[in-house]
C-alpha positions as CSV (number, residue, x, y, z in Angstrom):
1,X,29.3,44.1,-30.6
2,X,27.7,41.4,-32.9
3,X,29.8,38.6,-34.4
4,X,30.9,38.9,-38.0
5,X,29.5,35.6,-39.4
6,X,30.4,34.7,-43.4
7,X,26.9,35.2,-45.3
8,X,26.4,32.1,-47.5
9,X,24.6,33.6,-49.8
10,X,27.0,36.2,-50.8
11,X,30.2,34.2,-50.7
12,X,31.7,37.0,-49.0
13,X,33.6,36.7,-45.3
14,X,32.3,40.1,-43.3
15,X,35.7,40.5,-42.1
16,X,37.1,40.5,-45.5
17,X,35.0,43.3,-47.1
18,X,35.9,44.8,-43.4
19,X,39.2,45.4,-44.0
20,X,38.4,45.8,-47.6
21,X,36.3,48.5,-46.9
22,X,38.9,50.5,-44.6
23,X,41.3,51.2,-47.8
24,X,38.7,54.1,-48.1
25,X,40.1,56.8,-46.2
26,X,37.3,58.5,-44.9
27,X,36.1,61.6,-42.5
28,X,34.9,60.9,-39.1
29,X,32.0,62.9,-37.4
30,X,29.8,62.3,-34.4
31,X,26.6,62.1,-35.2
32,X,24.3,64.0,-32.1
33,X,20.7,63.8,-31.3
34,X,18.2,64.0,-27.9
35,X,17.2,61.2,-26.7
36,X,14.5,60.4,-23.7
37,X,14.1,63.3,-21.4
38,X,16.1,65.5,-23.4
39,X,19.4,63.4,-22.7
40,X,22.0,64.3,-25.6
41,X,23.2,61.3,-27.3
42,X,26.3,61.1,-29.5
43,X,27.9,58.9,-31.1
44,X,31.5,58.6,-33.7
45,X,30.9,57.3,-37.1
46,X,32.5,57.1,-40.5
47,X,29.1,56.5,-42.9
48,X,28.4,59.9,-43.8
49,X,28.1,61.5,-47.3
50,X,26.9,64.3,-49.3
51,X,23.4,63.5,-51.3
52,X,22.2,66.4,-53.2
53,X,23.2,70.3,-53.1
54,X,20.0,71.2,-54.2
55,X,17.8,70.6,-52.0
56,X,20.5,70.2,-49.8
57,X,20.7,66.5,-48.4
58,X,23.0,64.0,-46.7
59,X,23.2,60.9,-44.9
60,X,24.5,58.8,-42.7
61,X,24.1,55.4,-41.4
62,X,23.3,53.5,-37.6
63,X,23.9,49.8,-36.6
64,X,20.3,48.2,-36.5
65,X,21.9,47.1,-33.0
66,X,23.1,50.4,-31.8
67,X,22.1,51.2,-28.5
68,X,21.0,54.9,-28.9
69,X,19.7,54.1,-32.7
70,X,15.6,54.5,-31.2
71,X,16.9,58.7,-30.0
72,X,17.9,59.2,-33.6
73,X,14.4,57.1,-34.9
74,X,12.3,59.1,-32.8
75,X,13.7,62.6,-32.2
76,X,13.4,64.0,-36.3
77,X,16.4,66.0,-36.0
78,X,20.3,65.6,-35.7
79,X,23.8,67.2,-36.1
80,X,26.9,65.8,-38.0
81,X,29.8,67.4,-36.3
82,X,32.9,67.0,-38.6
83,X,35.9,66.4,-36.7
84,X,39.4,67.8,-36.9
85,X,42.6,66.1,-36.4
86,X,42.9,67.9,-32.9
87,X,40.0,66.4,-31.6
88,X,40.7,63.1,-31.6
89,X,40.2,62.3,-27.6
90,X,36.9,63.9,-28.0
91,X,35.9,61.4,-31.2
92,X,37.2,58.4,-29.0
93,X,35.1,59.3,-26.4
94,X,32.3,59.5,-28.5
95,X,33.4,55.8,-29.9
96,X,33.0,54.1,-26.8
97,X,30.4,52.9,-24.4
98,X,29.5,55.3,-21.5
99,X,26.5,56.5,-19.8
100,X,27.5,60.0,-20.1
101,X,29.3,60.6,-23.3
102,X,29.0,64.6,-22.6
103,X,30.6,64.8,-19.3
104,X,33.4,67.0,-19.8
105,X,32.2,68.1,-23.6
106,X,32.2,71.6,-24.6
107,X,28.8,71.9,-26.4
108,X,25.6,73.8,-26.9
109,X,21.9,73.5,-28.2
110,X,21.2,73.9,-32.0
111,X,18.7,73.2,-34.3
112,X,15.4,71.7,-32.0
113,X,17.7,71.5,-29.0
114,X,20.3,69.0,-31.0
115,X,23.5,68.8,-29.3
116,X,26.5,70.7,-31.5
117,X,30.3,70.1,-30.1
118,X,31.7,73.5,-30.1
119,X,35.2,71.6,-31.1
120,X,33.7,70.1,-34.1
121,X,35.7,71.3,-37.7
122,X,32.3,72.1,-39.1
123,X,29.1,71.0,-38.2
124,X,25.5,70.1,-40.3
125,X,22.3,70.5,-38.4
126,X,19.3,68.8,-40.0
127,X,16.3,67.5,-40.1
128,X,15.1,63.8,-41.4
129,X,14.2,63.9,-44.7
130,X,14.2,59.8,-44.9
131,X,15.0,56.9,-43.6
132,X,16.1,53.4,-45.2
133,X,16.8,49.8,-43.3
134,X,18.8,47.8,-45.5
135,X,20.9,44.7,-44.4
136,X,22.1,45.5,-40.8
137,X,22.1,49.4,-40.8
138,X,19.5,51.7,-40.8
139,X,20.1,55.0,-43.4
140,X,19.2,58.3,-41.8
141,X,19.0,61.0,-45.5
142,X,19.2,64.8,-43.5
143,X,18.3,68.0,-44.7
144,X,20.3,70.4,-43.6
145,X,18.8,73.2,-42.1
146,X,21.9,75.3,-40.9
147,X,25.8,74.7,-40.8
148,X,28.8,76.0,-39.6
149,X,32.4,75.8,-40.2
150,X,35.7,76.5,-38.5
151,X,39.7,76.7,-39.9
152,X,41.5,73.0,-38.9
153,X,42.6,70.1,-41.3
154,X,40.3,66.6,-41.1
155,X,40.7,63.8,-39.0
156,X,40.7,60.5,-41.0
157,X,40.3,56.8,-40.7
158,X,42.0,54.5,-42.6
159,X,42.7,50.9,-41.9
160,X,41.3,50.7,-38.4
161,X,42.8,53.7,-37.4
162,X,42.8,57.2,-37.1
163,X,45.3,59.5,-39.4
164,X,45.9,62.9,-40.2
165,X,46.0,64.7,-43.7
166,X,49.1,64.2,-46.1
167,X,50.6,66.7,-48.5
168,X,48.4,67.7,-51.2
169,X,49.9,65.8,-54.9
């Protein structure tokens, strides 16, 4: 992991607009992909969003330093798998370093051989429509080409942690 350093220019402490930043309750997903000789790569993030309906784009973002960011660069395609609040061992996994993150993961091949997690909530395959650097993170923007969906409730992140949906106000 890098160290957060203060940007002078900005006037703004990295580990302030951090924990800013995680007051936004947000979905988690693992973003999928195959990487050299067909390998699947995964990996648990929080930067995804809807783009556009018609034509039908999202997007989600990598860490310029990311290990498996050159898969994603160079394979076209990818999968957002959505995660519910029962699959929260199987996000973690996803989360940390390994050199098999799909040992013991129920999944199977969609779009262009793109790993899908069968325990996923729902799940958007796509293709790359774009792709932006900007500051430390690359943007990936995803057409989606097929997508699925199954019954659960959402897994969230909120403050650093994971949560689980409230009652609805």
């Amino acid at each position: 992991m890098n160290a957060i350093v203060a940007n002078p220019e900005s006037g703004i402490d990295p580990r302030e607009l951090r924990d800013v930043l995680g007051c936004f309750a947000t979905g988690v997903c693992v973003v999928t992909s195959v990487g050299d000789e067909g390998r699947p790569v995964g990996m648990t993030i929080n930067s995804f969003s809807s783009v556009s309906l018609d034509p039908p784009l999202i997007l989600w973002s990598i860490g310029l330093s990311a290990p498996s960011r050159q898969a994603y660069d160079s394979h076209g395609c990818f999968a957002i798998n959505i995660m519910g609040e029962d699959a929260k061992d199987t996000t973690m996994n996803f989360a940390r370093p390994s050199d098999d993150k799909f040992a013991g993961i129920d999944w199977k091949p969609g779009h262009n051989g793109v790993p899908v997690l069968n325990e996923a909530m729902a799940v958007l395959e796509c293709t790359v429509e774009d792709q932006i650097i900007s500051g430390d993170h690359e943007i990936f923007i995803g057409r989606v080409v097929q997508l699925d969906q199954n019954a659960g409730d959402p897994l969230l992140f909120h403050k650093g942690q994971f949560a689980a949906l409230g009652a609805a106000i």
